[in-house]
N, C-alpha and C positions, 0 to 999 in steps of 0.2 A: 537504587544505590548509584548508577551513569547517572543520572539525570543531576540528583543530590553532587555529586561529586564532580559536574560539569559546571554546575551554578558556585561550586565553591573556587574552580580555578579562574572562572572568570573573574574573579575578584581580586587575584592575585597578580602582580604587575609582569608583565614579558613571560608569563605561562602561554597564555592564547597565541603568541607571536608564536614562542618555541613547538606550539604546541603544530600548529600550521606547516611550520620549515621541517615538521618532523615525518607529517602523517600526507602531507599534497604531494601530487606530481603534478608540471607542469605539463598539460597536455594538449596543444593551440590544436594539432591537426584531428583532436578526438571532437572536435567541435560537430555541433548537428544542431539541425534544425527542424523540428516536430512540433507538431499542432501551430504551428507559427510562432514560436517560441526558442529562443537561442537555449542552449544547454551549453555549456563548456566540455561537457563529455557525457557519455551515456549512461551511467551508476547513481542511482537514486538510494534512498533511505526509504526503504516500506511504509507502509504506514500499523502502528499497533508498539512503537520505541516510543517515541511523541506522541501523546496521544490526548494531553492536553495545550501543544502550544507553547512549552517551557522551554525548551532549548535546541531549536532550531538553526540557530546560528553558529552555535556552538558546536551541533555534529558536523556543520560546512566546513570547521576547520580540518575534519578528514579527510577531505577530497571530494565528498557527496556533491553532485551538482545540483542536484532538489532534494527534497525534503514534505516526504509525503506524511503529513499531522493528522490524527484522527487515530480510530471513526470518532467524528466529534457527532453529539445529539444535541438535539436545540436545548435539553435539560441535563443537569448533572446528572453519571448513572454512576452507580456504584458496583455495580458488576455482578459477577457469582460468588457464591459465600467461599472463603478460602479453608484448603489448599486450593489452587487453580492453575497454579504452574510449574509444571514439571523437565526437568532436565534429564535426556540420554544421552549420556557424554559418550556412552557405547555405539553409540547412533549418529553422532552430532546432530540430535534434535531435541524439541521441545514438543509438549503438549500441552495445548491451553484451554481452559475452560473462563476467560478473562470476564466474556459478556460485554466487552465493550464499553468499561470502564471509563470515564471522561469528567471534566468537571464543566462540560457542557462551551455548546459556541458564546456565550458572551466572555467566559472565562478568557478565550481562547482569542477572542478579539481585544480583546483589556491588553493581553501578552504583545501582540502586534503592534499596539498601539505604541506600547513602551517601551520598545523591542523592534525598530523597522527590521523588516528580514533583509539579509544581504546574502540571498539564495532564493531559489525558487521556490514558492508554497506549491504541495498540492493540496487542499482539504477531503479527507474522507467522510462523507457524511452517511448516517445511519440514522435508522427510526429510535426512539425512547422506546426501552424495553416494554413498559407499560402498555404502546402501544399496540391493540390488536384490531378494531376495525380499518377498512381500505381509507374510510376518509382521513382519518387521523394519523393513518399510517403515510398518506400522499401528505398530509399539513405538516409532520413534521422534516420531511425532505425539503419543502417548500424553504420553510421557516431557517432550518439549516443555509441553504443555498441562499435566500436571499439576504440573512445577515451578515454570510460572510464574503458574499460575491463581490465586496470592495476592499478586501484585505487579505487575497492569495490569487493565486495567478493559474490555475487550474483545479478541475475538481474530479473526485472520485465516488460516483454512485455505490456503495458498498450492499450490496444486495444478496452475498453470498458467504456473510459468515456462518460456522457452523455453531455457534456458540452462543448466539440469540435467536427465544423461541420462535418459527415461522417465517425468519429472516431469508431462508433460501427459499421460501415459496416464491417471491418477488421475482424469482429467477423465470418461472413461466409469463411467457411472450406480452400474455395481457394484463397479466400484474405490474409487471415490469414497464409496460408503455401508460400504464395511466400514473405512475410514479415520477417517468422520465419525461414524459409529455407536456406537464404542468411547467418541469425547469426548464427545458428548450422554447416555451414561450415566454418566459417570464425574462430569459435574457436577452431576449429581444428588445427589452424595454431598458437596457442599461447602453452606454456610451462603447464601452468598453469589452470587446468580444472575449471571454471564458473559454477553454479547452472542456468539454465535459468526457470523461469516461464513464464506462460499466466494468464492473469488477467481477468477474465470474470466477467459478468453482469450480477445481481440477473437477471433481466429481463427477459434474455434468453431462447428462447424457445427450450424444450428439445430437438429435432430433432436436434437443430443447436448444441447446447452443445453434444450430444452421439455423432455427427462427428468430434467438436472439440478434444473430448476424445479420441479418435480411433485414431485421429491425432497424438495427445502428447504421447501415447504410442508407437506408431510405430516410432515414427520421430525421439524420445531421448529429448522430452522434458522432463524436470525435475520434474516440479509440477505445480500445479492452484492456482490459487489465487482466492478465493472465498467469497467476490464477491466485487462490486463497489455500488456507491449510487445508488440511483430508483428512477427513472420519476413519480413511482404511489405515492401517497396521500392519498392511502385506512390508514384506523384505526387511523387518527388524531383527534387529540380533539380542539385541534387550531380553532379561529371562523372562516371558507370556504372565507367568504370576504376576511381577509388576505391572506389567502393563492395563493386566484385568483389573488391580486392585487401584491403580491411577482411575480405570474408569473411561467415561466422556470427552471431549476436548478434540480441537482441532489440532494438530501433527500438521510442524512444518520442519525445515532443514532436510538433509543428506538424503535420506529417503526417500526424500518428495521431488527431486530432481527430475528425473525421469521420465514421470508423469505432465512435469508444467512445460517440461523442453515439448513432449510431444503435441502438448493443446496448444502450445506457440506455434508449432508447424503446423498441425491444420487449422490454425485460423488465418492462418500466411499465406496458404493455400487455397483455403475455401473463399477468402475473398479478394485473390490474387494479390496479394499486398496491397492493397487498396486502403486498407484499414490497419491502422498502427498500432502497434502492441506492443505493452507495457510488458515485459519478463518477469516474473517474480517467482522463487519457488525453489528452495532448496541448490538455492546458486552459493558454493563453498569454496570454490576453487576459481583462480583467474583462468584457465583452459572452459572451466564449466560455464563462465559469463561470456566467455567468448562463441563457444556453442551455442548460448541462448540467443545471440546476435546471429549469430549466421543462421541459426534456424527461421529467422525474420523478425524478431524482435526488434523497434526504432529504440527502445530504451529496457534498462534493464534495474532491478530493485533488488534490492539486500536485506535481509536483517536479520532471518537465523545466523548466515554465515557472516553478519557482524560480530553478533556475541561472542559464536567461537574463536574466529581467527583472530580480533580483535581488531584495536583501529592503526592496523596498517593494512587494511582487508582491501578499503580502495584501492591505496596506492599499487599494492599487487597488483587487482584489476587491470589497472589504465597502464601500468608499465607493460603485462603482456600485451595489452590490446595493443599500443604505439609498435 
């Protein structure tokens, strides 16, 4: 319904204007610079709102300074059968069982094409559900990354969602490097240097994360993304019946806070800041986004606490933060 009802006010004359003067703040000293890259302020759009490419532009007018589109697959997927997405307004959270729905990267390059961004892209790319052996699994990362590596401006290896089969295996060290391996040489072969992240899982257990880490330093990955929804349902207040009867799904917002502040700190830690990280995770509040900064995050990402607080969520944001 945002997406449908973004494409209809575009349409309409001094909406986007009004829409802009209503929802930005001006922020010149929030400015930073990460993976070599200008940001005008540190508050990104998650990726999993956009998810095919359609209105990118259009959430800029909130104050987002990038805008992370995906997970896109090199094929159209159509996700898990619905229901698939649920709301605990008790909770301020959601649980999704999405699958990764997309109408696939050429879709998503068609949009750009017609549509320059006048914001940052990051692309989230992921395997086609279908996919379950390693080669086909590494082709379509490949195929992902390199159709879209001349039309966004950073990318996101999505290797930890909970909601495509097999998806967080990737997560162990050697899965992981013969996926990530293939696109670090392949952009060698472009003009134009790419930011590449990994997108890891609060869930993660720290052994498998310290190898991940050891990885992305050595290898030229760029930075982490930290983190994705969680399978666990500790600290809801929700009545347990629903929650059982919802079922499966990854759980993100209010709840999930706690957990993604603390995997931002030890990964701040374990590789002395050396390595930049993406905040993502149950960030609700402008005091809470400013926590995930101080805990070492270079950049921080929204999108439960978009839906709820609505779109004056940045400009909160960047006002405490100034």
């Amino acid at each position: 319904m945002t997406i449908k009802a973004l494409r209809l006010v575009k349409r309409v004359p001094l909406l986007p204007a009004l829409a802009k003067l209503l929802f930005r703040c001006k922020s010149p000293s929030l400015k930073r610079r990460v993976f070599g890259i200008d940001f005008k302020n540190p508050v990104g759009l998650a990726a999993g709102i956009d998810k095919s490419a359609e209105c990118y532009n259009e959430f800029g007018w909130f104050g987002f300074s990038f805008i992370e589109i995906g997970s896109l697959t090199p094929e159209p997927q159509s996700g898990n059968p619905k229901p698939r997405l649920f709301r605990l307004p008790q909770d301020k959270a959601l649980i999704n069982r999405m699958g990764i729905n997309n109408k696939g990267v050429d879709y998503a390059i068609s949009r750009i094409k017609n549509a320059p961004p006048e914001t940052i892209l990051c692309a989230s790319i992921a395997k086609n559900s279908t996919s379950v052996s390693e080669s086909d699994i590494i082709a379509d990362y490949t195929k992902a990354f390199s159709r879209l590596y001349d039309f966004v401006d950073m990318f996101t290896v999505n290797v930890s969602c909970p909601n495509v089969e097999g998806l967080q295996n990737l997560q162990d060290v050697s899965y992981l490097s013969d996926v990530v391996d293939p696109l670090l040489d392949l952009r060698i072969c472009y003009d134009t240097y790419k930011p590449l992240l990994v997108k890891v899982s609060p869930d993660i257990q720290k052994e498998e994360l310290d190898a991940i880490l050891k990885y992305c330093m050595l290898s030229g990955v760029d930075g982490i993304v930290a983190g994705n929804t969680t399978t666990s349902r500790d600290g809801l207040t929700t009545n347990p019946a629903r929650i059982e009867k919802i079922g499966k799904g990854g759980l993100s917002g209010a709840p999930l806070f706690e957990k993604s502040l603390g995997l931002v700190k030890y990964i701040h830690e374990k590789t002395a800041g050396r390595l930049p990280i993406v905040g993502v995770g149950g960030i609700m509040t402008p005091s809470q986004a400013k926590m995930m900064l101080d805990a070492g995050a270079s950049l921080i990402e929204i999108c439960t606490g978009f839906i709820y607080e609505g779109p004056s969520a940045v400009k909160h944001i960047l006002k405490k933060l100034k």
